[in-house]
C-alpha positions in Angstrom: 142.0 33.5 -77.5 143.7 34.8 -74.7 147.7 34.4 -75.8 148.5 35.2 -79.4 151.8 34.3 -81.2 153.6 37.3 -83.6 156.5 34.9 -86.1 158.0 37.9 -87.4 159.7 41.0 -85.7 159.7 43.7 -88.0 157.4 46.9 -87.9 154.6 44.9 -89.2 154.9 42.4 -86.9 155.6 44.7 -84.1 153.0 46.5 -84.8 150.7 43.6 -84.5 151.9 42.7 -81.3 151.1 46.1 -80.0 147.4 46.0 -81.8 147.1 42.2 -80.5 148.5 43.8 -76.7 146.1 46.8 -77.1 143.2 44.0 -77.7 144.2 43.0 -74.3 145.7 39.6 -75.5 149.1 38.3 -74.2 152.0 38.4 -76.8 154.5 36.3 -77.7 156.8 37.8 -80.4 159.4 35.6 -82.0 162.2 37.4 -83.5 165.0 36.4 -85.7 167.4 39.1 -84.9 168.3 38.7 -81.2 169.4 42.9 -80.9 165.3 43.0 -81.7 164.4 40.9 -79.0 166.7 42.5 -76.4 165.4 45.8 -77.5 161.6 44.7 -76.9 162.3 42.9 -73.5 164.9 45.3 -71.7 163.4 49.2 -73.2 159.8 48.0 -74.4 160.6 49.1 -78.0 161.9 47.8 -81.7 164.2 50.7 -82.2 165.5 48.1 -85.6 162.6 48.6 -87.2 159.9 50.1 -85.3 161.9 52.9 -83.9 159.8 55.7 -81.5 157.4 53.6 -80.6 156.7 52.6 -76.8 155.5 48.9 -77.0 152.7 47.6 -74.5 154.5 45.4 -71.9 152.0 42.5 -72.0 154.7 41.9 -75.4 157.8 39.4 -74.7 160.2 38.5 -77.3 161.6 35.3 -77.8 164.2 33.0 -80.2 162.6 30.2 -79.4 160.0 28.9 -82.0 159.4 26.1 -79.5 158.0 28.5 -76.9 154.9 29.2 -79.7 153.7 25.8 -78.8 150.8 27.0 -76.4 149.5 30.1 -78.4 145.9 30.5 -79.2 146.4 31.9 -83.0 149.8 32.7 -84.7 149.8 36.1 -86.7 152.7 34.9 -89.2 154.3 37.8 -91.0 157.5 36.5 -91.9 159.0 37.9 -95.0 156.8 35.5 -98.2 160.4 33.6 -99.1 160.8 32.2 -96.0 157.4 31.7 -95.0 157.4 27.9 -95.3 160.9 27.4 -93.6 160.3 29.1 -90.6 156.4 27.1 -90.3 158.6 24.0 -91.2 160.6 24.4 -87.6 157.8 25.5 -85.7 156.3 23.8 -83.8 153.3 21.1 -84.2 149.8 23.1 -83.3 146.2 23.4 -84.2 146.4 27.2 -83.5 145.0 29.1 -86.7 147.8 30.3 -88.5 146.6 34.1 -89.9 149.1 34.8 -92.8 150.0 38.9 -92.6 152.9 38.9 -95.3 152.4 39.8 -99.2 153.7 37.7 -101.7 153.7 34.7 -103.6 156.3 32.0 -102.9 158.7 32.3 -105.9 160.4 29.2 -106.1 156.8 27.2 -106.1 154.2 30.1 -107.6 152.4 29.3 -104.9 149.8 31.4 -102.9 151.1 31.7 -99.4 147.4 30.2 -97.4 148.8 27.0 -99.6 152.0 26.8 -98.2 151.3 27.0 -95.0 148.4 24.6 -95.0 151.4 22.3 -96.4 154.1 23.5 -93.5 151.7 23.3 -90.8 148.9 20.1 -91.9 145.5 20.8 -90.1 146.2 24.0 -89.0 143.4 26.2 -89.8 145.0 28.9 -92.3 143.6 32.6 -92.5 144.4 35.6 -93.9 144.8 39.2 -93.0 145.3 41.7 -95.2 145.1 45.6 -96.4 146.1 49.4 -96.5 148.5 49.3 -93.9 151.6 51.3 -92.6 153.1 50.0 -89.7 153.8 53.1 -87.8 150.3 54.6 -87.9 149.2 51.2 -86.7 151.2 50.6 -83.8 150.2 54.6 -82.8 147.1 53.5 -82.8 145.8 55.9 -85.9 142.2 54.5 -87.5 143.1 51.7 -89.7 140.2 48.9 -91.5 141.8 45.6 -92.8 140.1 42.0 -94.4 140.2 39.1 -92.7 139.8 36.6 -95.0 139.7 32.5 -93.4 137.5 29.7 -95.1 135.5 28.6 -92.2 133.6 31.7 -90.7 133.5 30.4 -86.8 137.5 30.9 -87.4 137.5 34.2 -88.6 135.2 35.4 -86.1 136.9 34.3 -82.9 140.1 35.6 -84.4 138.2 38.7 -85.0 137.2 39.1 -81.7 140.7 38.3 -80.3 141.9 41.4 -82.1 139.1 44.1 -83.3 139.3 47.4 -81.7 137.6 50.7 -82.4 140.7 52.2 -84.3 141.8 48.2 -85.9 138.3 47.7 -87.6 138.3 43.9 -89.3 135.9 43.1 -92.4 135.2 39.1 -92.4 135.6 37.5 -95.9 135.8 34.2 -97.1 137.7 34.3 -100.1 141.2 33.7 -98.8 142.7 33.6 -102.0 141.2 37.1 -102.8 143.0 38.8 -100.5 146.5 37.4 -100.6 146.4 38.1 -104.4 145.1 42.1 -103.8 148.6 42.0 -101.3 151.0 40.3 -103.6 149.9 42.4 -107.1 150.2 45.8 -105.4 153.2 45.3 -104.0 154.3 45.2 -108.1 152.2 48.1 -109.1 153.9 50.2 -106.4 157.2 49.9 -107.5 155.7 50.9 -110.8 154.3 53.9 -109.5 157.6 54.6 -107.7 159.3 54.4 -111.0 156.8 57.1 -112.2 158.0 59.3 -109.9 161.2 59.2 -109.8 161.3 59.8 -113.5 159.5 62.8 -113.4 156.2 61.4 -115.5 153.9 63.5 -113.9 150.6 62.7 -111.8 148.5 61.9 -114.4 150.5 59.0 -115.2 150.7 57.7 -111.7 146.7 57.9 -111.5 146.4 56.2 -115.3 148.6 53.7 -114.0 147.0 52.6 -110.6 143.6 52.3 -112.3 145.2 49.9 -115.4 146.9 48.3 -112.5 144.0 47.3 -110.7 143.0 46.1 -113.9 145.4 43.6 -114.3 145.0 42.9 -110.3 141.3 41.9 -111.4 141.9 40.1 -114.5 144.6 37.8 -112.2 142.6 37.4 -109.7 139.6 36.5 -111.6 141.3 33.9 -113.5 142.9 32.6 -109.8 139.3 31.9 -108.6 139.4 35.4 -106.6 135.9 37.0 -106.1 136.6 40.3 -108.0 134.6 42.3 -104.7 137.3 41.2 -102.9 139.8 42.5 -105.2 137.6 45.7 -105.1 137.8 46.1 -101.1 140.3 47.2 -98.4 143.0 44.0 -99.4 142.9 44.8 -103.4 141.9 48.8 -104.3 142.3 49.9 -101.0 146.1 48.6 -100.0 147.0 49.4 -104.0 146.1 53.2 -103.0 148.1 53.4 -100.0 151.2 52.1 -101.4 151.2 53.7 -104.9 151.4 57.0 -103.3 153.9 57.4 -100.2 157.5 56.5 -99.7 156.5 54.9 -96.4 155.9 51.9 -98.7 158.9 49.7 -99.2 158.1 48.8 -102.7 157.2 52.4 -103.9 160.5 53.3 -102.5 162.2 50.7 -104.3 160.7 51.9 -107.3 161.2 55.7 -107.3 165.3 54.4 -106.6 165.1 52.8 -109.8 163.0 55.5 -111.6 166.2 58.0 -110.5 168.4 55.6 -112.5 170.0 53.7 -109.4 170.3 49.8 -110.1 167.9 47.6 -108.2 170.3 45.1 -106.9 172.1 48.2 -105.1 168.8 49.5 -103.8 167.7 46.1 -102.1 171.4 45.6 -100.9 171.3 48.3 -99.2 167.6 47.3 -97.4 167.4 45.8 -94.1 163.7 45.5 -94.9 162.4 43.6 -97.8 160.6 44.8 -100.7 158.3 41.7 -101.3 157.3 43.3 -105.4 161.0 42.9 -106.5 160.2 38.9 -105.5 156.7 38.8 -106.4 156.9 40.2 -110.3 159.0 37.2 -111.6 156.8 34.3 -110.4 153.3 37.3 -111.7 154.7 37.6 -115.0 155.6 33.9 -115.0 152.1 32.9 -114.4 150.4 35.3 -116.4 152.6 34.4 -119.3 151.9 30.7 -118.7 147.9 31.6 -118.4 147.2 34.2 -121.0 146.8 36.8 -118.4 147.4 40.1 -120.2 149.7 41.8 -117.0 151.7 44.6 -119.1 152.4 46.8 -115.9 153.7 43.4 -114.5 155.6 42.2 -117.0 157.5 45.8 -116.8 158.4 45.8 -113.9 159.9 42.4 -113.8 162.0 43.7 -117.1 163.2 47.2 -115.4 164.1 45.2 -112.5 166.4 42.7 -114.6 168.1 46.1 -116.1 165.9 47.1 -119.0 166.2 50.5 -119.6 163.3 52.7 -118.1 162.8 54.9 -121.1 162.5 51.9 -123.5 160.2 50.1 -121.7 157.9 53.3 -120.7 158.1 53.7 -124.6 156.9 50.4 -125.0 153.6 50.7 -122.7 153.2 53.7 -124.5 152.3 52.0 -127.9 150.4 49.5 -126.9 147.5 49.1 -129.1 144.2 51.5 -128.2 141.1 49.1 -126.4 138.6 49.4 -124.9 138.7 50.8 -120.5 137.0 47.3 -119.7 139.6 45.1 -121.4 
């Protein structure tokens, strides 16, 4: 694989280019935003969104979908909601489509390996996930992600398109496992925001991220995850990196709300997208249709539909006493 494909021009997927680049791949990014792809062509840098960061020049930008055709692999890291449109105009390939956003498509509830194996029919479909900030990443800083396809001989030529000593890649099989770890902690970190910008105190914010993986587990379990997965770099490990810095969209988001601004006003205000405000409608949804008992979840989807903050802590807060394993 010797000419990758980056759909998506944010600082995620910039920084992939520059990881895929440092690999010694040739990139192809495709942005929407055409100040983006002027920026990357004419000064080497994404000063939108990836701003200080000097970009390998074996990374061209493009508009043009079409021009994808030829790439090897496709690291896809659209925003989740408009995933399948933007596979939809793409065009036809048998590249392996490796799914780098976090989310779950809300108007469908569907896992996102499931709808691009319907946008893009016989395309193999993998998944890479884990604790990952952008900016450390495209400096180059030690980072250790999962990369999670079905058939193994996939996974391993993708890994070896793009593993480096400071971008480490864990194979897995369970694809499903880790785009579930991505999309749930997306939710607990605006939860965790919301703990601190109300004030509640560490202790809360540690009680909460271990119930949280708790209801991350019990999810995935009862999605057909494999509850190591849940357990490794693309569940625990990208749950602890975002539940505790305000270089995390979604933790921003929450701590906004946790100071008593509105939600709606904090992501109007966002060129970026916080993929939990999207993602906790369509969790609580399916955990209510499932039995799935998600309180943390189903809180967050409330405070970000207006409930008031100190009602619904109060409500966590009385839940009935059970047992750590439940």
């Amino acid at each position: 694989m010797n000419r990758i494909a980056v759909i998506g021009g944010g600082a995620w997927g910039t920084a992939l280019a520059q990881v895929a680049a440092r690999a010694g791949r040739e990139v192809l990014l495709w942005a929407m935003e055409s100040d983006v792809v002027d920026a990357i062509n004419s000064q080497g840098e994404n000063p939108i969104f990836l701003p200080g960061i000097k970009l390998d020049p074996a990374i061209r930008a493009t508009r043009a979908l079409d021009s994808m055709a030829d790439c090897e692999a496709w690291l896809v890291v659209t925003p989740a909601q408009h995933m399948r449109s933007v596979l939809e105009q793409a065009p036809r390939s048998d590249a392996p489509r490796v799914l780098c956003s976090k989310g779950i498509e809300e108007r469908s509830g569907e896992l996102l390996h499931r709808v691009a194996a319907e946008a893009c029919p016989g395309a193999p479909v993998a998944v890479l996930s884990g604790p990952t900030f952008a900016h450390e990443v495209a400096r180059g800083l030690p980072t250790a992600v999962t990369l999670a396809a079905e058939h193994r001989d996939v996974g391993e030529r993708l890994r070896d398109a793009l593993a480096q000593p400071t971008f480490r890649i864990y194979l897995s099989d369970d694809v499903a496992g880790a785009e579930i770890g991505g999309a749930v902690k997306n939710v607990l970190a605006i939860a965790c925001g919301v703990v601190e910008g109300r004030g509640l105190g560490q202790n809360a914010r540690a009680a909460l991220i271990a119930r949280g993986f708790a209801e991350m587990t019990r999810f995935g379990v009862a999605m057909g995850a494999n509850p190591e997965t849940l357990a490794g770099l693309s569940g625990l490990g990208d749950l602890v990196l975002t539940c505790s810095s305000t270089s995390s969209r979604n933790y921003s988001l929450g701590k906004g709300i946790g100071e008593g601004q509105s939600a709606s006003d904090l992501m109007a205000d966002r060129r970026t997208v916080a993929e939990g405000a999207f993602t906790a409608p369509v969790l609580a949804r399916i955990a209510s249709e499932r039995g799935i008992d998600m309180p943390i979840v189903d809180a967050v989807d409330r405070l970000l539909n207006g409930a008031a903050i100190d009602s619904v802590v109060e409500q966590l807060l009385a839940r009935p006493p059970k047992s750590e394993g439940v």
